[in-house]
C-alpha positions, 0 to 999 in steps of 0.5 A: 329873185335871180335864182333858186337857193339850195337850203341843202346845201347851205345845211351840209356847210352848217353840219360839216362847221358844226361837227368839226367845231363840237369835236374842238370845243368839247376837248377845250372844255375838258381840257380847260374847265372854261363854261363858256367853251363848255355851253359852245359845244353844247351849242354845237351838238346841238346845232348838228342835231338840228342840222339833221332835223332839217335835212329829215323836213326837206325829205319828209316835204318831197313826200306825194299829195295823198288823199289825207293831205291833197295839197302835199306834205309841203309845211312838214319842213316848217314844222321841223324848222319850228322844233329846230327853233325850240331845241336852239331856245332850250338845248342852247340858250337856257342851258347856256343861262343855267351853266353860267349861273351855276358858275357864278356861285362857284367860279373856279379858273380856267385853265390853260386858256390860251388853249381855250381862245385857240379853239375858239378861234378855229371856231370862228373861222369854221363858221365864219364859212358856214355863214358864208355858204348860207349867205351865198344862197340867200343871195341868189334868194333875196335879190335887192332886199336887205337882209332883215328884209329878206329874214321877214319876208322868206318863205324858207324856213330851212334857209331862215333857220340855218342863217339864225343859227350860223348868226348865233354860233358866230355871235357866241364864239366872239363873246366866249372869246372875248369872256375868257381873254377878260377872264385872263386879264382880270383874274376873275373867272366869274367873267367866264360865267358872265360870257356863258350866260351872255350866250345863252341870251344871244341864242334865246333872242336868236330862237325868238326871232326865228321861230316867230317867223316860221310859226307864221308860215307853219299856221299859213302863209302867201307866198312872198310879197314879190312873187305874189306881185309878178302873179298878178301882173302875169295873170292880168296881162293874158289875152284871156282876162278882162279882170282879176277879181281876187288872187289867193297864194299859199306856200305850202314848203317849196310848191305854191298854191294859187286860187283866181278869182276873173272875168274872162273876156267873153267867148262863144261857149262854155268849152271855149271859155274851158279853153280859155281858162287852161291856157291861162293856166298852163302859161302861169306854171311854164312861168312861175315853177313853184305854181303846183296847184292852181284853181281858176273860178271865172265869175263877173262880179267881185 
């Protein structure tokens, strides 16, 4: 990975589209009755409060190692991640389901939708950049992996959640679009209702898939695949050590923690084998910035 991505800013660009876009569709649904514009700004207020749950998981995470959590508040983030995750499930999809369902037995036209399909555009567009600031720091994240790849394999869960919901909102303002023009062509606003729950489908799988990959982190999690590999390699290669036996990582937030299990090439005392052992440690974290905590056990058999 060619540089650290900076989840707080792809949050603001998320806020900043989001607020925007809840403003817009929330006069479009007064203004033309449409459910799908309805259960979008539903989806976007939604989406800001989420916005903000995760700013909170990355202030509440930087929190100092206590006596009570001695490895630091790192996994507060997954746990608000987690809550993002159930509030898009519920507060959008199944919202989203119901208003459309509710339409269905009581269609009525939507009115002025012109109106409705230029709010939505704009709609689009704001989240089309949304998307792309999430993007541009996924990027700096995922290196050469693809990016359901990356999705399954990331341990940030802010960065996983924000890109989950830029998706959907995207998703979701293409099917409102395309609902309400079929609404308009056909005379049939029962096609709007069908767009609304079509909606809330998206944001359910959306929601599904997201949350499976932040309940993985939140009950515990190595750290990614390929910084785990460039460990070992680095560990392996010291001067110090004849064999890695065993190697532990847990992501803990931003911080990551390490447990070695190795024999030491041999040394005169067990000050120099101390010796020895810091050293080792000191070129890990120069090397790896995220290493917070890392606890080394010499031994000479598996």
């Amino acid at each position: 990975m060619s540089a650290q991505a900076d989840s707080l800013k792809s949050i603001l660009f998320a806020l900043g589209a989001n607020f925007a876009i809840a403003l817009a569709k929330s006069a479009g649904a007064v203004f033309t009755g449409s459910a799908s514009m309805l259960a979008e700004a539903i989806h976007s207020f939604a989406d800001c409060g989420n916005q903000a749950l995760l700013i909170w998981g990355l202030r509440s995470a930087r929190q100092v190692a206590s006596p009570d959590h001695p490895l630091g508040y790192g996994r507060e983030v997954y746990f608000w991640s987690f809550i993002v995750a159930l509030m898009l499930f519920s507060m959008g999809g199944l919202f989203s389901i119901y208003e459309g369902v509710h339409k269905l037995h009581s269609a009525e036209p939507v009115r002025y939708a012109w109106v409705a399909v230029g709010i939505l555009a704009f709609g689009v567009a704001a989240e089309s950049v949304s998307l792309w600031g999430a993007l541009r720091e996924i990027d700096k994240e995922r290196g050469e992996l693809s990016l359901w790849r990356w999705f399954r394999t990331s341990r940030q869960s802010e960065l996983l959640v924000i890109f989950g919901e830029d998706l959907a909102a995207l998703g979701g303002l293409v099917l409102a679009v395309g609902f309400i023009a079929l609404a308009m062509l056909t005379g049939n606003p029962k096609w709007d209702a069908v767009g609304s729950i079509s909606i809330g489908v998206l944001l359910v799988l959306v929601a599904i898939l997201v949350g499976v990959e932040v309940k993985a982190l939140l009950i515990g999690q190595s750290a990614d695949p390929q910084v785990l590999a460039r460990l070992r390699a680095h560990i392996e290669a010291q001067p110090e050590v004849a064999q890695v036996y065993s190697l532990i990582t847990q992501q803990l937030g931003g911080d990551v923690m390490v447990a070695v299990k190795a024999r030491m090439q041999p040394v005169g005392s067990d000050v120099a084998l101390i010796g020895a052992i810091n050293a080792v440690e000191a070129r890990t974290r120069a090397e790896f910035a995220q290493v917070r905590w890392i606890f080394f056990e010499p031994d000479i058999i598996d």
